[in-house]
Each structure stands twice: as C-alpha cells, then as structure tokens.
MIZABA-225628 format. One record per residue (C-alpha): residue in one letter; chain; x negated, y, z negated. Coordinates in pm, 1 decimal. Layout:
MIZABA-225628
  type  mol      east     north        up
     A    A         X         Y         Z
...
END
This chain:
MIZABA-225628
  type  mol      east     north        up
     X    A   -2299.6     882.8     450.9
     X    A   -2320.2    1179.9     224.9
     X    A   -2159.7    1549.8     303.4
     X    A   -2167.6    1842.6      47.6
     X    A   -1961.6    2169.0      16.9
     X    A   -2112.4    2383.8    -234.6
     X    A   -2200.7    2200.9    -560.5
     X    A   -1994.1    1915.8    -415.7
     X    A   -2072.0    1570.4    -259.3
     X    A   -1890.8    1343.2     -76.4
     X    A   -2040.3     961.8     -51.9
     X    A   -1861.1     710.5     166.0
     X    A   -2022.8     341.0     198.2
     X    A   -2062.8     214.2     587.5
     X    A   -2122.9    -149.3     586.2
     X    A   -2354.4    -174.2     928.3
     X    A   -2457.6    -496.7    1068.0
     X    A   -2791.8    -557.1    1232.5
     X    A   -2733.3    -669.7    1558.1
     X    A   -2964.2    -917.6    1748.4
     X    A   -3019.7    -769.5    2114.3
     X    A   -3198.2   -1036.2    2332.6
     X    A   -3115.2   -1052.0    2749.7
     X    A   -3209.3   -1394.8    2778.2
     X    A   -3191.1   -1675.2    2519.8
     X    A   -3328.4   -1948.7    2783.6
     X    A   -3627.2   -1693.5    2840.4
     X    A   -3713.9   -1720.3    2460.8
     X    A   -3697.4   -2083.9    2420.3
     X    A   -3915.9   -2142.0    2756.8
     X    A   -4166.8   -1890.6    2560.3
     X    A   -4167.7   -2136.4    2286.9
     X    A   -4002.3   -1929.9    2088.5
     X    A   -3702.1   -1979.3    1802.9
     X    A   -3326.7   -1942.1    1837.7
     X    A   -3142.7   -2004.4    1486.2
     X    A   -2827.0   -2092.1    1434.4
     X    A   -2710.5   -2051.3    1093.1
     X    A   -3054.5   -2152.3     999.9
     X    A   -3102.5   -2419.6    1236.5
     X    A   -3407.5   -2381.5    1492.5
     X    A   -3342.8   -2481.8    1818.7
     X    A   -3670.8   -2489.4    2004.3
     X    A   -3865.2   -2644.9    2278.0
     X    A   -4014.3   -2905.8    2052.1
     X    A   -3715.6   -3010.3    1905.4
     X    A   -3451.0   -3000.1    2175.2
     X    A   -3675.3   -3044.1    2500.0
     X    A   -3545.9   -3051.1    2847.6
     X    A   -3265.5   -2782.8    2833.9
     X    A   -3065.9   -2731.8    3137.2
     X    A   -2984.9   -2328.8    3251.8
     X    A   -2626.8   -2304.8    3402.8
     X    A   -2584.2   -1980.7    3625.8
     X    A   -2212.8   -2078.0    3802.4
     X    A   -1910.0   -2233.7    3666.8
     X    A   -1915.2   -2595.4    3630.7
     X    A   -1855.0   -2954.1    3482.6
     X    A   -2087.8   -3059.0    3179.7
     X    A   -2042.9   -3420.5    3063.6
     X    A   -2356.2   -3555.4    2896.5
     X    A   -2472.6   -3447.2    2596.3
     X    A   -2811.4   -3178.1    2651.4
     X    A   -2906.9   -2803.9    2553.5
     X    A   -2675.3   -2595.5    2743.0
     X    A   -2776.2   -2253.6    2804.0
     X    A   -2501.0   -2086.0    2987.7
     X    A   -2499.6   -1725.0    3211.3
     X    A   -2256.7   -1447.5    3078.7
     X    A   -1898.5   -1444.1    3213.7
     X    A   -1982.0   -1838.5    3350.4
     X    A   -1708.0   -2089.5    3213.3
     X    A   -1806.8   -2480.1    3200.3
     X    A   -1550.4   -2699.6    3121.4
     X    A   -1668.4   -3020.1    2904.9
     X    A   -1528.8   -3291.8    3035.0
     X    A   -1774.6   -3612.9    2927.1
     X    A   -1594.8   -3894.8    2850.6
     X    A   -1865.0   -4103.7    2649.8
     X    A   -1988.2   -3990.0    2299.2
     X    A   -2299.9   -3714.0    2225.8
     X    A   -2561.9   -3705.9    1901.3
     X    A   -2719.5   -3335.2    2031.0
     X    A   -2465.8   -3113.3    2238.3
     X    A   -2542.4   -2738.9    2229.7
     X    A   -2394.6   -2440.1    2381.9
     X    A   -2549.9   -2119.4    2386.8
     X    A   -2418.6   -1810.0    2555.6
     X    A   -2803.8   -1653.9    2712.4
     X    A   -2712.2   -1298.4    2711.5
     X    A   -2666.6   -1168.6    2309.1
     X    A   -2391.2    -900.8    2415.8
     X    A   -2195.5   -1102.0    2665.9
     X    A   -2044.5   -1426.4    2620.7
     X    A   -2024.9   -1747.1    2780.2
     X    A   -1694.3   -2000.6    2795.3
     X    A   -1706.8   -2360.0    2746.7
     X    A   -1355.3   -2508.0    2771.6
     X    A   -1289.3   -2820.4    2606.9
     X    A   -1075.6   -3020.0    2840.0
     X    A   -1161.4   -3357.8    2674.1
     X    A   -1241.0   -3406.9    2304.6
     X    A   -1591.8   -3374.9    2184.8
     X    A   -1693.4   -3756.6    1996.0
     X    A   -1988.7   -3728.7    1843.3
     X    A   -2182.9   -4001.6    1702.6
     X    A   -2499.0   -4022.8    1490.9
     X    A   -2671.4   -4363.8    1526.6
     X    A   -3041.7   -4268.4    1421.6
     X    A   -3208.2   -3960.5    1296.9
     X    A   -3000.6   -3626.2    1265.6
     X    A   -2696.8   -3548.2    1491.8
     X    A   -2643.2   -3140.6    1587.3
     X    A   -2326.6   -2982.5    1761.7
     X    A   -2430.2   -2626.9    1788.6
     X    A   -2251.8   -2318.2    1947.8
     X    A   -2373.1   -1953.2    1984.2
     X    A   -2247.3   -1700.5    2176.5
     X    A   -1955.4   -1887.0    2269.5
     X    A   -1596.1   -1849.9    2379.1
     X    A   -1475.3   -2225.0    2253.9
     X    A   -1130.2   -2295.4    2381.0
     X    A    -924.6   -2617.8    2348.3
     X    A    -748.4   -2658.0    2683.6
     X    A    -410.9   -2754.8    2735.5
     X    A    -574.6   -3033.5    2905.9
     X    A    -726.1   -3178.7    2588.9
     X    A    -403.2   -3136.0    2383.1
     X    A    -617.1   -3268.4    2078.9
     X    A    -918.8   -3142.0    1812.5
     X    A   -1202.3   -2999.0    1957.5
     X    A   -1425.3   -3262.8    1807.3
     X    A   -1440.8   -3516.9    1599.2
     X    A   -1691.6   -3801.8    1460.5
     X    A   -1725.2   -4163.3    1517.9
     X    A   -2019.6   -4311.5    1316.4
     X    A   -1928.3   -4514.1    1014.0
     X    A   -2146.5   -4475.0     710.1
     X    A   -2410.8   -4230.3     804.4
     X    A   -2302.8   -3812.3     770.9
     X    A   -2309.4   -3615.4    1094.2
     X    A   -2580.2   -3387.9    1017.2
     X    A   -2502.2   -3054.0    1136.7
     X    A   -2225.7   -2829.5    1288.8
     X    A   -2244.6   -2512.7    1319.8
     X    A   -2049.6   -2234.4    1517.0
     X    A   -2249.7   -1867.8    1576.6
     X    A   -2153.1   -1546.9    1689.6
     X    A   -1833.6   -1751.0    1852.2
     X    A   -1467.1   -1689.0    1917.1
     X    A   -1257.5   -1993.3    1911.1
     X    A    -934.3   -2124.9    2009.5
     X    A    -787.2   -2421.4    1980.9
     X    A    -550.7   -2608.5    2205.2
     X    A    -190.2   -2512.1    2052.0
     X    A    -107.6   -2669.9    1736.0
     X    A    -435.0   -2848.6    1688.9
     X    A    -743.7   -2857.6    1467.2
     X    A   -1081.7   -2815.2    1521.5
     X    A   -1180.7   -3122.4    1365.4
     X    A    -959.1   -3412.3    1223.7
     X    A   -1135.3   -3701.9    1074.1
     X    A    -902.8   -4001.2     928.0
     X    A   -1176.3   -4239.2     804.9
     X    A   -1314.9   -4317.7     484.8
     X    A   -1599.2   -4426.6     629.8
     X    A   -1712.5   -4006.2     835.6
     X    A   -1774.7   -3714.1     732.1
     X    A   -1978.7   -3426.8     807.5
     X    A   -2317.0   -3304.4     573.3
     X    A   -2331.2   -2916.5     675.1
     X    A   -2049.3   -2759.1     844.7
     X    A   -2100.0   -2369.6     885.6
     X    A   -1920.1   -2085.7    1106.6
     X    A   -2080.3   -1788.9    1112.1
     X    A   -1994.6   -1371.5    1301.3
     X    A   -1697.6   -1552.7    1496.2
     X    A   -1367.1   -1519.9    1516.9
     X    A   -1070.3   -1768.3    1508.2
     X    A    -772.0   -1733.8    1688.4
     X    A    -473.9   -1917.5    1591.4
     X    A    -105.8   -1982.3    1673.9
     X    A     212.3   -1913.9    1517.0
     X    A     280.3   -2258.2    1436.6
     X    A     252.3   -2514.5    1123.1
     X    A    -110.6   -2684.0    1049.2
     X    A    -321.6   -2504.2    1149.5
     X    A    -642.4   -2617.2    1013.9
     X    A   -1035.3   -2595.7    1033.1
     X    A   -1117.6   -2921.0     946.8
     X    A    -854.2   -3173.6     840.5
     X    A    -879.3   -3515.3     665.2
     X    A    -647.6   -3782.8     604.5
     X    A    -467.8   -3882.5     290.7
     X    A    -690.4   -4127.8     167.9
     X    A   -1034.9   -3981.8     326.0
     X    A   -1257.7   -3963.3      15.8
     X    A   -1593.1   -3882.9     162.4
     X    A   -1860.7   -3604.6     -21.4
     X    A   -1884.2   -3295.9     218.1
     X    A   -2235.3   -3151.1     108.8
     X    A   -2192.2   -2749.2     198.9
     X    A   -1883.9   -2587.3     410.5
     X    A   -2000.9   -2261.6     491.9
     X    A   -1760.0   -1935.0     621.6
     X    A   -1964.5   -1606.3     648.3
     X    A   -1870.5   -1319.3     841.5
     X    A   -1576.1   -1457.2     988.3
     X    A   -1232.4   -1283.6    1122.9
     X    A    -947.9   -1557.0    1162.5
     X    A    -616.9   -1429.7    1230.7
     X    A    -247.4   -1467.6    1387.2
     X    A    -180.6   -1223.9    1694.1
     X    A     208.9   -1332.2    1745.8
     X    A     357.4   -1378.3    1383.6
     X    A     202.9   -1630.9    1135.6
     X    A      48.7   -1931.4    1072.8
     X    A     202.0   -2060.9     714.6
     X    A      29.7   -2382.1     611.0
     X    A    -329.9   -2210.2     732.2
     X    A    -641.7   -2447.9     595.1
     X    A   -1003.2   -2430.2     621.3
     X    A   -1056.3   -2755.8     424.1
     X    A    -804.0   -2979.5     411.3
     X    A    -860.7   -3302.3     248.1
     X    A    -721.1   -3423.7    -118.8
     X    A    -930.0   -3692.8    -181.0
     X    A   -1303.6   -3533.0     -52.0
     X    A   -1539.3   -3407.8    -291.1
     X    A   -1718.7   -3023.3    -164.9
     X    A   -2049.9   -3019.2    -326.4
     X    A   -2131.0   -2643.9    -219.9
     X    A   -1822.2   -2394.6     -31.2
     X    A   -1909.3   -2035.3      34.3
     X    A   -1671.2   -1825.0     144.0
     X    A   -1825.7   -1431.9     210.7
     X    A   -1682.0   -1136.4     409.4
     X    A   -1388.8   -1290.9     602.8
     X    A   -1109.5   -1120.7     720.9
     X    A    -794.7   -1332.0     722.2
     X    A    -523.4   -1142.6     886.4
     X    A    -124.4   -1322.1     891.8
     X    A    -266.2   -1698.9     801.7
     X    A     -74.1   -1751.8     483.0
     X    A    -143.9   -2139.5     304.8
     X    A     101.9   -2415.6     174.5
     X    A      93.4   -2446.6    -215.4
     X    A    -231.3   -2677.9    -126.1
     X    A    -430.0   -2381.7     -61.2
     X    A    -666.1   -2302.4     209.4
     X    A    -961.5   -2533.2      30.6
     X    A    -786.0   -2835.8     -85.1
     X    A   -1066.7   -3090.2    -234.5
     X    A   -1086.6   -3367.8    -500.7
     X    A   -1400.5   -3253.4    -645.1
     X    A   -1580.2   -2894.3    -587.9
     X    A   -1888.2   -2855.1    -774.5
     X    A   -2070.0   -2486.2    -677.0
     X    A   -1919.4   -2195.6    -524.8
     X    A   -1956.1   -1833.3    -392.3
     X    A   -1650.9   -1637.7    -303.6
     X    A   -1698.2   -1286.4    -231.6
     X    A   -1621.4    -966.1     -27.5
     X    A   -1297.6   -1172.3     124.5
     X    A    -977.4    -973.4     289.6
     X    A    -640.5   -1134.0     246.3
     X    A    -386.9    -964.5     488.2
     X    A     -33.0   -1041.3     562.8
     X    A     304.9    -845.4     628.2
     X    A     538.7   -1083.8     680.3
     X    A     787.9   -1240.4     414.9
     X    A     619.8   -1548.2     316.5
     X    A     734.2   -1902.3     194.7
     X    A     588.5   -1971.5    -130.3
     X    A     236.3   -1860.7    -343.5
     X    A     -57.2   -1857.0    -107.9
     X    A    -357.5   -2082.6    -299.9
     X    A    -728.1   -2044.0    -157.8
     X    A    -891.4   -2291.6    -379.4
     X    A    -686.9   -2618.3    -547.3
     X    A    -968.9   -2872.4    -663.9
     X    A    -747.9   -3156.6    -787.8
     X    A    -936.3   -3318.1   -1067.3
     X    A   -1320.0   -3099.0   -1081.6
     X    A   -1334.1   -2780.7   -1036.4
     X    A   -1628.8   -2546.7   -1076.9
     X    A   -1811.1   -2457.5   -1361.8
     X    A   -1984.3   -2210.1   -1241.2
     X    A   -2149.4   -1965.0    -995.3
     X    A   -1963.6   -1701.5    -797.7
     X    A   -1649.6   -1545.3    -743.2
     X    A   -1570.8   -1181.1    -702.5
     X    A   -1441.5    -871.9    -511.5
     X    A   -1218.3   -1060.9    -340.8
     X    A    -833.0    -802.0    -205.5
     X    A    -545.7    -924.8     -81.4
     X    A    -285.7    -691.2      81.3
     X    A      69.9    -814.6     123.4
     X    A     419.2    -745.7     174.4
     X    A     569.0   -1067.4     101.1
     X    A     744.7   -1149.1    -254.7
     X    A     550.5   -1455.6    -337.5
     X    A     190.5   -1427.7    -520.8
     X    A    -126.0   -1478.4    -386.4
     X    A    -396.1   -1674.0    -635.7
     X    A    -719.2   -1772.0    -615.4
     X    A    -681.1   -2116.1    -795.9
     X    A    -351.2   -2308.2    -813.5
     X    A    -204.4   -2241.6   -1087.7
     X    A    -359.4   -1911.9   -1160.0
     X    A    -665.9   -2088.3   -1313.5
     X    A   -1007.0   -1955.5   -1408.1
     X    A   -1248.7   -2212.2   -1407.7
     X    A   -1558.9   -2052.7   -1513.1
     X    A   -1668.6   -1776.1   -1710.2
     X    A   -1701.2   -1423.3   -1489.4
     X    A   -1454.7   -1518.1   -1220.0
     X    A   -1246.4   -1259.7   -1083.1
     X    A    -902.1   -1329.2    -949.3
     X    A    -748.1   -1183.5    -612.2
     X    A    -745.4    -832.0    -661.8
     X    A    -372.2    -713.9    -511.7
     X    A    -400.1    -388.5    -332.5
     X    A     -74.0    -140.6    -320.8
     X    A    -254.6      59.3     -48.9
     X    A    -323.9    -106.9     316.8
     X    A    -733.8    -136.2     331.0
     X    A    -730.9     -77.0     689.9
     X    A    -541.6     249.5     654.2
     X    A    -805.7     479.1     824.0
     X    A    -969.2     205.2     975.1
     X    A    -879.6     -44.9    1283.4
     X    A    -655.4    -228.0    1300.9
     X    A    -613.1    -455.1    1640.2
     X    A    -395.9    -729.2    1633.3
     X    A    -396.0    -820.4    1978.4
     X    A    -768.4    -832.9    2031.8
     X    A    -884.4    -939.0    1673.2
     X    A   -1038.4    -629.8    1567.5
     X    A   -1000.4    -510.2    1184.6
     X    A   -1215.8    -264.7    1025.9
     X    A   -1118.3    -139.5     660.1
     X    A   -1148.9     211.9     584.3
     X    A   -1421.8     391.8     382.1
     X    A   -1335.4     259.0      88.8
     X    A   -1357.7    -104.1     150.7
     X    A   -1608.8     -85.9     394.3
     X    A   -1820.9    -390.8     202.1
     X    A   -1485.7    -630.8     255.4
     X    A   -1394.4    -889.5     516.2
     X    A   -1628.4    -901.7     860.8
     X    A   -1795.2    -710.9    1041.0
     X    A   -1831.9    -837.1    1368.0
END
C-alpha cells in the first residue's frame, strides 16, 4: 500500500493470504478431483467410499468423513483406525468433531493417515485424555496432519503422548489453525516419555496461532521428548500469545539435524518463571539452514532465547529479536477469540489466519 503527499511516499507492507473458497469439498472429491492437506491428496482413488454426514451424530469406525457446516460428530469408536479423516465440506464454515474417546491409531501394512481440515477438534471432558495416540510397534505412523483447524484439548492434556520406544510418528504437520490452551502446567503438542528415543522425520508448524485466553500456560511444548532425534522442524509465521516454556524449551530433542525458523511472534505480559527456550537439542544441534526474523514481546524479567544457553549453532542465525514496542499496537488484538494481527510494521510476522 503506497500513499504520497507531495514529493513524499508512504509504503506500508500488508501480508494477504490467498484464501481457498470452495462450497462443497464432498462435491470435489465425487468429481474426482484433489483435496490437499498439507500436501497430502485425498482423492477418490486413494480414499474410496467416503461417507457425507449432514446431522449431528456418532462416528466410530475409521472412513473419510466429510462433515456439513455447523454439524458436530462426536468420535466415539472404541477399536483402533489406520485412515480416519475429517473434513469440514464448506471452506468458510466449520465442522466439529468432538473427541469423547481417544483416537488409537495403528499402522499394520502400507501407510497410516489421520487427517483434519476444516475442523473444530475438541477433547471432551468425556475423554479426559490425548486426542490420539499410536499403537504399532516398529513401523512409523505415516502421516498426521491438522489443516485450516482450531483445536482444543480436554483440560490439562496433550494432543498426542507416546511412551514407547518402540512408536513414533514420520510426518507430523499443523497448518492455518489455531490452538487453544489452558492456564495450567504441560501443556504440550506432542509429548514423549523419558526414555522414548525414536527418529521423528519432519515436525512441521506453519501459519499457526496458539495462545492462552485466561492467564498462561508456563511449561508450553510443541516437541517434547529428550531422547528423540528431529531430522527436519520448521517453524514459520506462528503467533504464540501467553504460552511461556520450562528451561527445556518448546522443542526439546536429542538430535536435530535441519531447520527453518522464521517470521515467528513471541508474546507474553505476564511475570514469568524463568528464561523461555524454543529450541534445546541436547547433544546435535544444527549445522545449518535457517533461522531468522524471529520478535518476541514481553513484560516479564526473565530472557527469552532461541537456543538454551544463548547458543548459535550455525553460521547466519539470528537470535530472538526483543521488541520494546507491542507489535500489535495498531493492529488486533483478541484474546478471547484468538485473533492477533500485528500492525503495519510487522505485518510479515506470526499468522495470518
């Protein structure tokens, strides 16, 4: 946007987002047409037989879902799923699939998909556990991948917990969604236990907002696992509004090999407990590849740093850049609904869903 007085111009930046308008998802895969998520075609060919839901109900096999705006199904299958996907049919309006008993997936033969787009994704009080988790020993779950979804977990839960040695998951990705979380303790994406040593192949956060509306969340995580190895973790225009880390930091990894960190918005106002860490590889970090123009705005005493320790592990990296002024000054700034859009001048930061 450019306006002139006189000899005089004025240029101010506008990130805008192309936004995908279609009426009827279920309409374009019965064309034979593609829907991607996050890169993933789902199609006739590959994901026959998909079942249209128009009126709020019970869903407890595994299938292709597509689900009519303002309908809510609540999952309730009791047996374990390879291919479960939800898609909300109407682009502009979302569906709601309620969680009211956890999600087991399993991947005996060929490649195993849990797919969301266009979804409200709510852990009930009735499941009082993760959203999903993974029970094949040995063999990656192939894909996960969240779209253009808003998410909520049941109350001081993860999405995904996996304690085994023996699971993991190959491509995890979220994508134009949002995350709403809780003020309470551990509050994490994906969580491993102590000893869970499995190679994660690429954890992927684009476009995301995840944020607090009723105080804070202070031990926030994305990945959470000291003993995993990351082979590939991008992290691009989030917005991360009053989710403030443990000294473990928000990516906590044995091993993490490539990277691409970028166009990220830190934001918190509270007091805070200790240093917030977004990255702490604990024996290989990266060598390489990409990280910068990434702001943090905060009240709190304590330091916010990129890697533990202040570290710089490659050549080119840029640490947290700490802002004096407030970024969404000018701009939006809706707690209570999730909304956050900088001003002018930061217009290419955070998400803009």
């Amino acid at each position: 946007m450019q306006v002139n007085k006189g000899a005089s111009w004025a240029v101010a930046k506008i990130q805008v987002k192309a936004v995908e308008v279609v009426d009827s998802y279920y309409a374009v895969y019965n064309a034979g047409g593609n829907i991607t998520i996050n890169g993933i075609e789902v199609n006739q060919t590959k994901f026959p037989d998909a079942t249209y839901i128009e009126s709020n109900q019970a869903v407890t096999k595994e299938g292709i879902y597509f689900i009519k705006e303002g309908v809510t199904i609540n999952y309730t299958g009791t047996g374990s799923v390879q291919n479960l996907i939800f898609i909300g049919d109407n682009s502009q309006k979302s569906s709601t699939v309620n969680v009211d008993v956890q999600i087991k997936l399993v991947q005996t033969s060929g490649e195993g998909h849990f797919l969301c787009k266009n979804i409200a994704l709510v852990g009930t009080s009735t499941l009082n556990n993760q959203i999903f988790t993974y029970n094949t020993d040995n063999n990656p779950f192939k894909y996960v991948a969240f779209d253009q979804c808003q998410i909520t977990p049941s109350a001081g839960k993860h999405i995904l917990y996996l304690s085994s040695n023996t699971r993991s998951i190959e491509n995890f990705s979220m994508e134009n969604s949002t995350f709403k979380s809780e003020s309470a303790n551990q509050k994490y994406i994906i969580s491993l236990g102590a000893s869970t040593s499995q190679d994660y192949k690429n954890i992927v956060f684009k476009n995301n907002v995840f944020y607090c509306p009723e105080g804070k969340v202070n031990q926030f995580g994305l990945f959470v696992g000291s003993k995993a190895g990351m082979a590939n973790c991008v992290l691009e225009n989030n917005t991360f509004v009053n989710l403030e880390t443990a000294t473990t930091g928000m990516v906590y990894v044995d091993k993490l090999a490539d990277i691409s960190v970028k166009n990220n918005i830190f934001w918190t106002n509270t007091a805070g407990a200790n240093a917030c860490i977004i990255f702490r590889p604990v024996t290989t970090s990266p060598s390489g590849t990409t990280c910068v123009n990434n702001i943090v705005y905060k009240t709190m005493t304590f330091n916010w740093q990129m890697f533990y320790g202040g570290k710089a592990p490659f050549e080119g990296m840029e640490q947290l850049n700490i802002l004096e002024a407030n970024p969404f000054d000018g701009g939006t700034f809706d707690l209570a609904n999730g909304i956050f859009v900088p001003n002018a001048e930061y217009a290419e930061y955070g998400a803009t869903n």
